[in-house]
C-alpha distance (Angstrom), angle and dihedral (degrees) to the residues before:
residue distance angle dihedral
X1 . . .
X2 3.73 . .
X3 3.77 117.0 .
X4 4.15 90.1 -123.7
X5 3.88 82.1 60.0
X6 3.46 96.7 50.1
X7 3.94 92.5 35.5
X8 4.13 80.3 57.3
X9 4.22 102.4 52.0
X10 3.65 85.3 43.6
X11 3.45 90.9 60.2
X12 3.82 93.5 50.8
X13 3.49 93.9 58.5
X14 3.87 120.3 126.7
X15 3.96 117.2 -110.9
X16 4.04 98.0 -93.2
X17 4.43 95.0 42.0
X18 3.95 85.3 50.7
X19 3.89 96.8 48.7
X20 3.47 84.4 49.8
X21 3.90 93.6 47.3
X22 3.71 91.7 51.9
X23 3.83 88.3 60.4
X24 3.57 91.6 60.0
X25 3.66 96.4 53.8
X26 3.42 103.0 114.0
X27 4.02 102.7 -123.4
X28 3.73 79.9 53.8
X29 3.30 107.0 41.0
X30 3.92 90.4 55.1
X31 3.44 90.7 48.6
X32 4.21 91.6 49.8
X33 3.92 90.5 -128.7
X34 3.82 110.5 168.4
X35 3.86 109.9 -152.0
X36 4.15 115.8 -165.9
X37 3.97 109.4 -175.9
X38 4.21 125.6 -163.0
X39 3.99 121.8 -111.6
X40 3.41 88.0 -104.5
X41 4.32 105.0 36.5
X42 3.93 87.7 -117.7
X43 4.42 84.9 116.6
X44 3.41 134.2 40.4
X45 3.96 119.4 -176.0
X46 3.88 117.4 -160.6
X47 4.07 122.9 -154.7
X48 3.87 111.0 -168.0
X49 3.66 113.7 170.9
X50 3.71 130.7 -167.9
X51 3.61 118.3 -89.4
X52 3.77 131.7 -172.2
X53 3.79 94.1 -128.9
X54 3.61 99.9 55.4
X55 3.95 106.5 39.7
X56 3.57 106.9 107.6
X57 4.30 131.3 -135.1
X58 3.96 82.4 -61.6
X59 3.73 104.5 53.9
X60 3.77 87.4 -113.0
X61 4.32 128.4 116.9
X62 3.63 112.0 -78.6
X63 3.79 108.4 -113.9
X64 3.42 90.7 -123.4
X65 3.67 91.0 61.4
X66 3.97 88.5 61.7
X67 3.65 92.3 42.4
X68 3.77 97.1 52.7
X69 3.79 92.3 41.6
X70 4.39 93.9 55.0
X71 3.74 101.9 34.8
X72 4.06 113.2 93.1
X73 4.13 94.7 28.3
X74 3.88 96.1 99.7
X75 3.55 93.1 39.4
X76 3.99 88.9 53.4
X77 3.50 109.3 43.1
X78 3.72 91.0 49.0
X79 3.88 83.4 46.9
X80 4.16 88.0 56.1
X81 3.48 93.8 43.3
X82 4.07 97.4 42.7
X83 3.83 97.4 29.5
X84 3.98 102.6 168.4
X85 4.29 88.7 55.4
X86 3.68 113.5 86.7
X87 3.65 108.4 -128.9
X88 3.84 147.2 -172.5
X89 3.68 155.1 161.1
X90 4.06 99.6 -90.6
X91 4.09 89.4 -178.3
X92 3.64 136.0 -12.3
X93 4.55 132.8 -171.6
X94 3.30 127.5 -178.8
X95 4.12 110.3 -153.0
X96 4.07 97.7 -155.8
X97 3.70 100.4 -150.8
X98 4.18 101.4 176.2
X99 3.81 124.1 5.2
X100 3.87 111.7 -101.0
X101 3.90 106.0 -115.4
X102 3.75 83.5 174.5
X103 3.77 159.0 12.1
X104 3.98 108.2 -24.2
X105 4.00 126.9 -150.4
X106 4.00 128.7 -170.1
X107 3.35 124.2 -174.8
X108 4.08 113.7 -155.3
X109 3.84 107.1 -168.1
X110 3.88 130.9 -179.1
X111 3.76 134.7 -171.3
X112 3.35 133.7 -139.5
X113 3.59 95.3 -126.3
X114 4.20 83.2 64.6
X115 3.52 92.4 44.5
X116 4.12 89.4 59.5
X117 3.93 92.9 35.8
X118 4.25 83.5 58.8
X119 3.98 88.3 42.4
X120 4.32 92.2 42.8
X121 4.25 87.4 42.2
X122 3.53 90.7 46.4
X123 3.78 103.2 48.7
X124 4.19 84.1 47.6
X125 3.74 101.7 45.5
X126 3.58 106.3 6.9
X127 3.65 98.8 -124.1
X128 3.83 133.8 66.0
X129 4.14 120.6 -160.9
X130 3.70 113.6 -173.8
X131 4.25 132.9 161.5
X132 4.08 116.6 -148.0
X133 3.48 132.0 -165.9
X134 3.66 139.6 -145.5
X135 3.37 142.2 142.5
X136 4.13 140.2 -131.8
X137 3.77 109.9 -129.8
X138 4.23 115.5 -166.0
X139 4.34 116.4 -137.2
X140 4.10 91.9 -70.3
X141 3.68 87.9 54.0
X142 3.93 97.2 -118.1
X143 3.71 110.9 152.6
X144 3.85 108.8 -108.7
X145 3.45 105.7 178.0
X146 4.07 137.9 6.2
X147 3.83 111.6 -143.5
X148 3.59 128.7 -150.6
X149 3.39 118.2 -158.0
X150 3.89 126.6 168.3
X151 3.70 123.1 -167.1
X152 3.86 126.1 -158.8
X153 4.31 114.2 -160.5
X154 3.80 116.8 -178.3
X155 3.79 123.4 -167.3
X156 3.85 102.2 -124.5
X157 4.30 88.9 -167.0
X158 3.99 85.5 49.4
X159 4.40 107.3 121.1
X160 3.74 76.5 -135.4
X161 4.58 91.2 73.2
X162 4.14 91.4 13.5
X163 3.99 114.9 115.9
X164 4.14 109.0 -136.4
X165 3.31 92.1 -92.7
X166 3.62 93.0 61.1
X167 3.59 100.9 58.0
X168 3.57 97.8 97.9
X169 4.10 91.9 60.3
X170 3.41 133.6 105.5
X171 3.58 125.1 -95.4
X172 3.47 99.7 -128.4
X173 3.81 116.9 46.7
X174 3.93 115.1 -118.6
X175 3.74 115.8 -103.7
């Protein structure tokens, strides 16, 4: 099966199959990072525990660890919730505040009111750029790190990308 194919049932998983998809990702999987999505993709809740192989000189989580773990969750939940857009993570920084002595938790939320100021920005001007922020917080709920993370979304039905022969199509691609 080709990878676009697979790429595309993913995608149209329900909330609890995807969460449980994302574990199995490799980078994540390796890493043991537990990902728990909403009904409707508006919250993402990441679990990354401490493991042996990726504490650094210190005892604490390699950076990396927390990097890997936060980057594409913007980029896919407004992917789930605005499927025909193409989107991706344009930038992302972590700010590591404390070293993470043990489990770490980050909450990525979105609203609706974002979700329709992407949808209104990309039917106008075809692309949307936008940065989020949240943090990871360890078991005593100190904030360990602040991520980041800026998304890009383009409109691929938008005149603005269309060829001339285009013109005539819809905006938004049929389901």
């Amino acid at each position: 099966m080709k990878l676009r194919k697979i790429a595309k049932r993913v995608l149209g998983t329900g909330h609890k199959t995807f969460g449980i998809l994302m574990g199995l990702y490799p980078a994540f999987l390796f890493f043991g990072v537990r990902v728990r999505f909403s009904k409707d993709f508006l919250q993402a809740t990441l679990y990354l525990p401490v493991r042996w192989y990726f504490r650094n000189g210190h005892g604490t989580i390699f950076g990396g660890a927390i990097l890997a773990a936060s980057d594409p969750f913007p980029a896919i939940m407004f992917s789930k919730n605005l499927p025909w857009a193409l989107t991706w993570t344009r930038g992302h920084e972590v700010e590591f505040l404390k070293p993470g002595k043990k489990r770490l938790r980050g909450i990525v939320h979105l609203t609706i009111e974002e979700i329709e100021e992407a949808r209104h920005q990309l039917m106008l001007h075809g692309n949307f750029r936008k940065t989020y922020h949240y943090n990871f917080i360890d078991e005593s709920d100190e904030i360990i790190a602040l991520v980041h993370s800026t998304i890009h979304m383009r409109n691929p039905r938008h005149s603005r990308y269309m060829s001339k022969r285009d013109v005539n199509a819809s905006p938004i691609p049929e389901k």
